[in-house]
PyMOL Python script that loads the backbone (N, CA, C, O; Angstrom):
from pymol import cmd

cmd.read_pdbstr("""\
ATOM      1  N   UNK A   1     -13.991   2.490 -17.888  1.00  0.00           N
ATOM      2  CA  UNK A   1     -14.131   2.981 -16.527  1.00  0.00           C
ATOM      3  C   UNK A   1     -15.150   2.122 -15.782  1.00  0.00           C
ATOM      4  O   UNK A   1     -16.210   1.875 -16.358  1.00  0.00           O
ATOM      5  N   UNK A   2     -14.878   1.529 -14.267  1.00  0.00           N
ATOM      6  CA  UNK A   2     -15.447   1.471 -13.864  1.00  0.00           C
ATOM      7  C   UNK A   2     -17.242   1.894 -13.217  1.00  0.00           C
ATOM      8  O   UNK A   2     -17.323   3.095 -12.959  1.00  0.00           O
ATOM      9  N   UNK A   3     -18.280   1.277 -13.009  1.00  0.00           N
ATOM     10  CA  UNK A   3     -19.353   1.732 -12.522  1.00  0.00           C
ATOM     11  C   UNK A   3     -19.336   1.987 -11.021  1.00  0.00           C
ATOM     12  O   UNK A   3     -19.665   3.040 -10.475  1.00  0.00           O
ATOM     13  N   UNK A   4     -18.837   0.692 -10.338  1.00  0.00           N
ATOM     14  CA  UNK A   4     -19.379   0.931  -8.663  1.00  0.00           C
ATOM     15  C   UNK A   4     -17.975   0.702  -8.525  1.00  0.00           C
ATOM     16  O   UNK A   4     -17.229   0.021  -9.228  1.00  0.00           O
ATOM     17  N   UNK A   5     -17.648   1.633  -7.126  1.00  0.00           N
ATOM     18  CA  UNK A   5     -16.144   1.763  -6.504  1.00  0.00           C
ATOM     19  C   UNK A   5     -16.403   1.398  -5.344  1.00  0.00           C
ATOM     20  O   UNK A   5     -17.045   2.089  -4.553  1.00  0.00           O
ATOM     21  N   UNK A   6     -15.986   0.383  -5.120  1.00  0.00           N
ATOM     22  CA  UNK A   6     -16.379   0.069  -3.505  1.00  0.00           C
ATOM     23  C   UNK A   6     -14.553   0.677  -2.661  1.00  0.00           C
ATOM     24  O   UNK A   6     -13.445   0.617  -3.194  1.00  0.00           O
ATOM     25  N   UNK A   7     -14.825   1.077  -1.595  1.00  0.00           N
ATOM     26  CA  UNK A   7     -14.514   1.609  -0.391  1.00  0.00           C
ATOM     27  C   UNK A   7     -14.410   1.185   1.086  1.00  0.00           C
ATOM     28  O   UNK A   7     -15.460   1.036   1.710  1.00  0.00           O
ATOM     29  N   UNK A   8     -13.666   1.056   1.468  1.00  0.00           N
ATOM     30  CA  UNK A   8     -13.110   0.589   2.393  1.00  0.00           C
ATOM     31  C   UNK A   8     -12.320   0.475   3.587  1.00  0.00           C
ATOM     32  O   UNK A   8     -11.110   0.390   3.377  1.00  0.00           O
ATOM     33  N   UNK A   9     -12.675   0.453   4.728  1.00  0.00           N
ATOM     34  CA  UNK A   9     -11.106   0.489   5.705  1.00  0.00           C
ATOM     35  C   UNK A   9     -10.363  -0.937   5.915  1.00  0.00           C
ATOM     36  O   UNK A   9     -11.225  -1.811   6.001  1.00  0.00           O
ATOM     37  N   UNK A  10      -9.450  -1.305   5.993  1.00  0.00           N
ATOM     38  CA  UNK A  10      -9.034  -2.739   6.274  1.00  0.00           C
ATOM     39  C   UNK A  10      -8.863  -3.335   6.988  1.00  0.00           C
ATOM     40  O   UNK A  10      -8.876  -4.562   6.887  1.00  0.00           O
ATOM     41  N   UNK A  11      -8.566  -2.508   8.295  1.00  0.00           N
ATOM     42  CA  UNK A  11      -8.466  -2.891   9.442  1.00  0.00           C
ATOM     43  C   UNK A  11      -9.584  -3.415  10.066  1.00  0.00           C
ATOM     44  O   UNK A  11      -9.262  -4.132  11.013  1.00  0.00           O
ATOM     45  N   UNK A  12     -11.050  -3.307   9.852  1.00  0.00           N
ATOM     46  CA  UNK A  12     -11.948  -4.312   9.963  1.00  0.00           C
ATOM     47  C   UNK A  12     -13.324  -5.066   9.207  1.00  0.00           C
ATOM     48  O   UNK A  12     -14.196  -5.836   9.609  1.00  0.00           O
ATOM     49  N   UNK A  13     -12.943  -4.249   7.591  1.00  0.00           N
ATOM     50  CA  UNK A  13     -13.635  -5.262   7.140  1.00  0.00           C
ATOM     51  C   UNK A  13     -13.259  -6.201   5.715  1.00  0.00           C
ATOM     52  O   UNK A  13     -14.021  -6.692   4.883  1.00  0.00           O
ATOM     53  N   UNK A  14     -12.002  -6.221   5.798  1.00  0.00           N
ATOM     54  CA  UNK A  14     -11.775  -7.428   4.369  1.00  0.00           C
ATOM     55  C   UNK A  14     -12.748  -8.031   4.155  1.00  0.00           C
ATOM     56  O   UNK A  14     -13.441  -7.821   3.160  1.00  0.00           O
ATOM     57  N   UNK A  15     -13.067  -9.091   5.227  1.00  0.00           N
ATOM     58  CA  UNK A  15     -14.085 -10.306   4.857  1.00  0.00           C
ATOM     59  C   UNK A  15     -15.237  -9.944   4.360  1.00  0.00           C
ATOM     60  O   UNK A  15     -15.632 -10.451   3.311  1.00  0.00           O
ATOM     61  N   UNK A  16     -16.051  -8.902   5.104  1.00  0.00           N
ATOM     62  CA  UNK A  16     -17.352  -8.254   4.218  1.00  0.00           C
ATOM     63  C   UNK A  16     -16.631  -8.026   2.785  1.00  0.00           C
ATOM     64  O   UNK A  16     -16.810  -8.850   1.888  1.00  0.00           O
ATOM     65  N   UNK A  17     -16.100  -7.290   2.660  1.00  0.00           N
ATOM     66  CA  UNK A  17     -15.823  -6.532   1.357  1.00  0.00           C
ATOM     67  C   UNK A  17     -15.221  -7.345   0.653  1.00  0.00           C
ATOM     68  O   UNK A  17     -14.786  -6.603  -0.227  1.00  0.00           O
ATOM     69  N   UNK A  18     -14.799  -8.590   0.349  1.00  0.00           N
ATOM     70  CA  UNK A  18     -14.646  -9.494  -0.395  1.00  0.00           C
ATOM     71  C   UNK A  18     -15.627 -10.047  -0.796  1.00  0.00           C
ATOM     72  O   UNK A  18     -15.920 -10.171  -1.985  1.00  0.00           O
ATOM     73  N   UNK A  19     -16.143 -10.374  -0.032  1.00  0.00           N
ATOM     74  CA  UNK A  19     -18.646 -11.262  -0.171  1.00  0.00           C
ATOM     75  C   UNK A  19     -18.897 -10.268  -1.220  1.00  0.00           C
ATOM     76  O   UNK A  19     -19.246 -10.548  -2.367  1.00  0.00           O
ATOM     77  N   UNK A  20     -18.683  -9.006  -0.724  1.00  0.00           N
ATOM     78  CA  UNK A  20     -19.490  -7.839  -1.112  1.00  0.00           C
ATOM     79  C   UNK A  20     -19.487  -7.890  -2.956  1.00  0.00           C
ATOM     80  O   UNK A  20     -20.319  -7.812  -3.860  1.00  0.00           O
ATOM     81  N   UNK A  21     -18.066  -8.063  -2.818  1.00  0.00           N
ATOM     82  CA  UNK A  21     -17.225  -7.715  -4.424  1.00  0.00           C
ATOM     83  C   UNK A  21     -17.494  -9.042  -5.000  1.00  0.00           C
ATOM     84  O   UNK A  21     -17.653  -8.980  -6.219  1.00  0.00           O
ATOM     85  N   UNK A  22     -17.585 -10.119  -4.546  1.00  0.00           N
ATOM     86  CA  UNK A  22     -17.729 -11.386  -5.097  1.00  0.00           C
ATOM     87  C   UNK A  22     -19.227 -11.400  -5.544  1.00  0.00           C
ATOM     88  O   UNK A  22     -19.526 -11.904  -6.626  1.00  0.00           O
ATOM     89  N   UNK A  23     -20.130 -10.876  -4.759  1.00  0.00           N
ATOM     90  CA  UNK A  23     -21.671 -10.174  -4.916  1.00  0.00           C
ATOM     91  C   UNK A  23     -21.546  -9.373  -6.481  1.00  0.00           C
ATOM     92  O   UNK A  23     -21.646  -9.715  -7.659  1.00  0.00           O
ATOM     93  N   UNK A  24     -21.349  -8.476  -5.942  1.00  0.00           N
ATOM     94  CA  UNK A  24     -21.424  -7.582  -7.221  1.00  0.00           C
ATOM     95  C   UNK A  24     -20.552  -7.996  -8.682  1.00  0.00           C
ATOM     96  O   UNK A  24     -20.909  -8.173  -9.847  1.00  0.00           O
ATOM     97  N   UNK A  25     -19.994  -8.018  -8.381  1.00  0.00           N
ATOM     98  CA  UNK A  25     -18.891  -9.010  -9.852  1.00  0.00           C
ATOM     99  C   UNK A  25     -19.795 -10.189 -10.027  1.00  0.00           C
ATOM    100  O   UNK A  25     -19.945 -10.262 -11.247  1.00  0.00           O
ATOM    101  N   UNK A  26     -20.417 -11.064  -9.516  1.00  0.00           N
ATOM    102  CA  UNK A  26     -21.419 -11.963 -10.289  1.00  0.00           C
ATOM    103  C   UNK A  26     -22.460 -11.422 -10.902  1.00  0.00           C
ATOM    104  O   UNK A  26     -23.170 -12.011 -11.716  1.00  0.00           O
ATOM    105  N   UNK A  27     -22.567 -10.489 -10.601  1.00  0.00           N
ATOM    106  CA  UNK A  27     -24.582  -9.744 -11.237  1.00  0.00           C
ATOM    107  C   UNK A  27     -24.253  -8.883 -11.749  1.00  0.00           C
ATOM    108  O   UNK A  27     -25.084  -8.440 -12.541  1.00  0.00           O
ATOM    109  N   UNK A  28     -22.686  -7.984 -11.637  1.00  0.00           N
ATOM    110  CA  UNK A  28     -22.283  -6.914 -12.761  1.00  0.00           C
ATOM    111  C   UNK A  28     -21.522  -6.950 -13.961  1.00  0.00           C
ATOM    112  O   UNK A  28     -21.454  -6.242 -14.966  1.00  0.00           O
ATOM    113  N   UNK A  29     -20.900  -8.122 -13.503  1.00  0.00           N
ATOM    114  CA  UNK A  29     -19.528  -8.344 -13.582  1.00  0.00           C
ATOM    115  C   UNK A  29     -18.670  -7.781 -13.543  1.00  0.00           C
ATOM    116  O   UNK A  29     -18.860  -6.566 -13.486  1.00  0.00           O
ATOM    117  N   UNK A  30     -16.532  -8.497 -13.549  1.00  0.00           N
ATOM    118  CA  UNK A  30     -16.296  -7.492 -12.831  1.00  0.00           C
ATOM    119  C   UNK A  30     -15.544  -6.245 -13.443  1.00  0.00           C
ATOM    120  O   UNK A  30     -14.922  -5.380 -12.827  1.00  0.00           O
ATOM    121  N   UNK A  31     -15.764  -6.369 -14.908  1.00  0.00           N
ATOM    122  CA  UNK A  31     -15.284  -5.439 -15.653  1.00  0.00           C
ATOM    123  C   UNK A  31     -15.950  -3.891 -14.925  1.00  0.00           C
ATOM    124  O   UNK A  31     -15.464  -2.792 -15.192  1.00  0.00           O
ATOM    125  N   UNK A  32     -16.905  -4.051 -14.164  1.00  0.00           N
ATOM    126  CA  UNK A  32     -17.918  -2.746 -13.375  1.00  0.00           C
ATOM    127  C   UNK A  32     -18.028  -2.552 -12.099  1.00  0.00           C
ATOM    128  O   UNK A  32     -18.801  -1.762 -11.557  1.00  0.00           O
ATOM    129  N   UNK A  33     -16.818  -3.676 -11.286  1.00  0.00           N
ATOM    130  CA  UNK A  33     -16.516  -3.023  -9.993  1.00  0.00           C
ATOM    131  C   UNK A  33     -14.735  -2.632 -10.106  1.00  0.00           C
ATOM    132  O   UNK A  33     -13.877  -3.003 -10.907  1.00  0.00           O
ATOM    133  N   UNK A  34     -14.680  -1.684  -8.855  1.00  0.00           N
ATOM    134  CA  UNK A  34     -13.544  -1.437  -9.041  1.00  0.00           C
ATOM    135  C   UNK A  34     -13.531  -1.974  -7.190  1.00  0.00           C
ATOM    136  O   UNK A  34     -14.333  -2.084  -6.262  1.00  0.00           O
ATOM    137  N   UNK A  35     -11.839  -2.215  -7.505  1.00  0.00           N
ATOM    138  CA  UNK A  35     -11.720  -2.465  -5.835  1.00  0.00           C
ATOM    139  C   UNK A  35     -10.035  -2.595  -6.163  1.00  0.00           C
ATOM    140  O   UNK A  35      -9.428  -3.320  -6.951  1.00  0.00           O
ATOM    141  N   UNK A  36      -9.670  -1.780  -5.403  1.00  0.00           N
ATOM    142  CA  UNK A  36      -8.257  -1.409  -5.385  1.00  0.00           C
ATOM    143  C   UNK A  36      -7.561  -2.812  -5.710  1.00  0.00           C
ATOM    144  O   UNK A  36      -7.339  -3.161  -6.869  1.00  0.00           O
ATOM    145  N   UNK A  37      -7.275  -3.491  -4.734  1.00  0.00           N
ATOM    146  CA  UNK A  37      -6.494  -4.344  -4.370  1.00  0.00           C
ATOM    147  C   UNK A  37      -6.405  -5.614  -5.903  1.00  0.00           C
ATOM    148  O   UNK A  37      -5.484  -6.224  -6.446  1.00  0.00           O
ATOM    149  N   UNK A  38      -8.263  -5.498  -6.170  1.00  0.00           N
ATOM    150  CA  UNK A  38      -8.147  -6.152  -7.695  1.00  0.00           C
ATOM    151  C   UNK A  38      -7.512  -5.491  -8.648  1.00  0.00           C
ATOM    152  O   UNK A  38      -6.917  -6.071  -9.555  1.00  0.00           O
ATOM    153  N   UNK A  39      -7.582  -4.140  -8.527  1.00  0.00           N
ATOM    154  CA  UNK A  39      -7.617  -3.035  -9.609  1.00  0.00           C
ATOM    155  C   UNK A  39      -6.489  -2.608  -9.822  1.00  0.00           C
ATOM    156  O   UNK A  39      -6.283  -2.216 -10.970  1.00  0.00           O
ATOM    157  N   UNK A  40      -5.555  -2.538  -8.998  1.00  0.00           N
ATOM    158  CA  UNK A  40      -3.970  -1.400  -8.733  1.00  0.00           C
ATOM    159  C   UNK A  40      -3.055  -2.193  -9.304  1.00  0.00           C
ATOM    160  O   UNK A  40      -2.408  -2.843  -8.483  1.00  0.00           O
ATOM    161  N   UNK A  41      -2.884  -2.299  -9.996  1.00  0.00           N
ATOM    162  CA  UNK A  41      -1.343  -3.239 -10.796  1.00  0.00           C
ATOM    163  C   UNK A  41      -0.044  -2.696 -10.091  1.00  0.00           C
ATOM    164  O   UNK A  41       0.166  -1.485 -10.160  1.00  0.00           O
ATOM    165  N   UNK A  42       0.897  -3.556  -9.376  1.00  0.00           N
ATOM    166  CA  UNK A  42       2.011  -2.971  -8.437  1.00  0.00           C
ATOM    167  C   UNK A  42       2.551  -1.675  -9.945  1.00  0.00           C
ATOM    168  O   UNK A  42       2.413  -1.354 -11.125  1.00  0.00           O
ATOM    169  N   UNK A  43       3.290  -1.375  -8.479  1.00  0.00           N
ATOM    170  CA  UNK A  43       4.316   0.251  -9.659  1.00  0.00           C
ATOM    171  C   UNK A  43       3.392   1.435 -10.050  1.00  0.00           C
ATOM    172  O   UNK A  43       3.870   2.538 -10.318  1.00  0.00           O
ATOM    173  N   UNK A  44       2.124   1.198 -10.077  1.00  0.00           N
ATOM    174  CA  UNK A  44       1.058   1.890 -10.310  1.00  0.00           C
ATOM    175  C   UNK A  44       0.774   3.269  -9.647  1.00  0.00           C
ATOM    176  O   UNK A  44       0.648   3.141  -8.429  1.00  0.00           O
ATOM    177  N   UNK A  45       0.619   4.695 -10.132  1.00  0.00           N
ATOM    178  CA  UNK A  45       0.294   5.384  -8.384  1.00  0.00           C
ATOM    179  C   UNK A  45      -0.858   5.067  -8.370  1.00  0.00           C
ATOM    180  O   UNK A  45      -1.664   5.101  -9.300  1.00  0.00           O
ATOM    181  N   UNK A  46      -1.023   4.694  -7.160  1.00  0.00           N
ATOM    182  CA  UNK A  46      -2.274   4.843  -6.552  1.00  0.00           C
ATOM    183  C   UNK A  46      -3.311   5.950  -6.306  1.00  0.00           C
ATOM    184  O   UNK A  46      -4.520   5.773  -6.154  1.00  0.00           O
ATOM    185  N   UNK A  47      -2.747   6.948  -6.292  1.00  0.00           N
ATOM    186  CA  UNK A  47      -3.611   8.228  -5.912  1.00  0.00           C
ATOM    187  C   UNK A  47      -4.062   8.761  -7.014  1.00  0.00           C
ATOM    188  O   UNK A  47      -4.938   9.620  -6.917  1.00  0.00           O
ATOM    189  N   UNK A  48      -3.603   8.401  -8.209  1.00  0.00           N
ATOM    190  CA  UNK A  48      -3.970   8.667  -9.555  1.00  0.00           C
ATOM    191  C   UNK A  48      -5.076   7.474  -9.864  1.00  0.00           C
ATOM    192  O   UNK A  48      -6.160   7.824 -10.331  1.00  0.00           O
ATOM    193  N   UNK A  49      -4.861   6.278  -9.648  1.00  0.00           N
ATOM    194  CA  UNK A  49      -5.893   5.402 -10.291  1.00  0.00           C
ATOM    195  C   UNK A  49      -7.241   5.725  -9.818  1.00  0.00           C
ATOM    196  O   UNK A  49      -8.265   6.076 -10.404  1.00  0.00           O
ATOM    197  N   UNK A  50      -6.737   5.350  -7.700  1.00  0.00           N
ATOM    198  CA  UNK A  50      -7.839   5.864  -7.303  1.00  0.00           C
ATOM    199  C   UNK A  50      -8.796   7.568  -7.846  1.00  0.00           C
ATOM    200  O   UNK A  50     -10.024   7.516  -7.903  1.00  0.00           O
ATOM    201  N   UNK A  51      -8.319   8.450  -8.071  1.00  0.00           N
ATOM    202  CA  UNK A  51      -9.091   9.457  -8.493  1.00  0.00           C
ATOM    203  C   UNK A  51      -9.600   9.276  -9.626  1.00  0.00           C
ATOM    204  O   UNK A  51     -10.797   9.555  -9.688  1.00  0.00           O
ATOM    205  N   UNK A  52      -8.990   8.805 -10.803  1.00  0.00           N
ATOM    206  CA  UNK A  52      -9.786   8.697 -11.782  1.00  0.00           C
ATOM    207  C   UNK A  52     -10.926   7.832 -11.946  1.00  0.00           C
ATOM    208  O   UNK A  52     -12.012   8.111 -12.455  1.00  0.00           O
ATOM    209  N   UNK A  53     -10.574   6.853 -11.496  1.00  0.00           N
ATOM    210  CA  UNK A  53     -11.752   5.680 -11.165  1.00  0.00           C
ATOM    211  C   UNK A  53     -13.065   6.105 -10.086  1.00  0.00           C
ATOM    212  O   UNK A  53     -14.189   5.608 -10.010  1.00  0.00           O
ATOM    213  N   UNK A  54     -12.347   7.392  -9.181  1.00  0.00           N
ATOM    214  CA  UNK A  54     -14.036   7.767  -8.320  1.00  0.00           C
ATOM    215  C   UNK A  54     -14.488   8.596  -9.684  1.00  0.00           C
ATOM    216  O   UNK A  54     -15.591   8.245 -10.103  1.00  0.00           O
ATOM    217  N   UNK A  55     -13.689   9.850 -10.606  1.00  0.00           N
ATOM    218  CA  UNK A  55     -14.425  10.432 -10.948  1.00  0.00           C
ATOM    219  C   UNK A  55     -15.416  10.132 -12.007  1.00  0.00           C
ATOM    220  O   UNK A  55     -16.319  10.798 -12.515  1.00  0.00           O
ATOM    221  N   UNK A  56     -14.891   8.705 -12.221  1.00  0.00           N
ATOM    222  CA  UNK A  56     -15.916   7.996 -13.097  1.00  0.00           C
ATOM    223  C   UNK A  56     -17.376   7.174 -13.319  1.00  0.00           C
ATOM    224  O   UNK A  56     -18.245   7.028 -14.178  1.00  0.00           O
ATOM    225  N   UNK A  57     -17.018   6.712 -11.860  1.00  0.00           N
ATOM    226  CA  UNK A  57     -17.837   6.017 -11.047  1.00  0.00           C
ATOM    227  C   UNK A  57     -18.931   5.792 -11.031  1.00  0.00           C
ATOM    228  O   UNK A  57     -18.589   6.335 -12.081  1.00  0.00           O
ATOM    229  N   UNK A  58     -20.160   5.509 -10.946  1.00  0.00           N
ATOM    230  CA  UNK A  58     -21.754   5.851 -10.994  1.00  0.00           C
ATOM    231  C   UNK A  58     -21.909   5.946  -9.565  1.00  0.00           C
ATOM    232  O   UNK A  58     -22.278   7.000  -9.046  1.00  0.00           O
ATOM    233  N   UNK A  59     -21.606   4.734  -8.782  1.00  0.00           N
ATOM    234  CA  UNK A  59     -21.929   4.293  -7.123  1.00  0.00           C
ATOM    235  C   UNK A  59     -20.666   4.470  -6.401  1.00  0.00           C
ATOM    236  O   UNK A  59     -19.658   4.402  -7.103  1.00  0.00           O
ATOM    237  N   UNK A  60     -20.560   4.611  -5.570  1.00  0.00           N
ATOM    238  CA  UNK A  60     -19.638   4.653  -4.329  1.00  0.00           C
ATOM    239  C   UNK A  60     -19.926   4.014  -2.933  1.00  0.00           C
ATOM    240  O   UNK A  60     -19.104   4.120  -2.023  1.00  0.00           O
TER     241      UNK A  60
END
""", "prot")
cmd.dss("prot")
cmd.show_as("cartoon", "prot")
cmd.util.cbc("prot")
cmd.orient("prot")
């Protein structure tokens, strides 16, 4: 399970939140961030990954 779940809207901040994740995946690595778009393997539900992965979470 993931540690930190980063969160997001897309419509205006990809570019932060890519720095952000590229940030944290160097000093955590990224076996300890979660971020959908890395994280969601197509075919996947989503509403399931996402929940299990917040309820695991440390940070948000």
């Amino acid at each position: 399970m993931k540690k930190a779940f980063i969160s997001y809207r897309r419509s205006d901040s990809p570019g932060y939140v890519r720095a952000l994740y590229e940030r944290l995946t160097q000093h955590f690595g990224r076996s300890q961030i979660f971020m959908d778009v890395d994280d969601i393997q197509l075919g996947r539900d989503f509403v399931d990954i996402l929940d299990n992965n917040l309820k695991g979470c440390a940070v948000m």
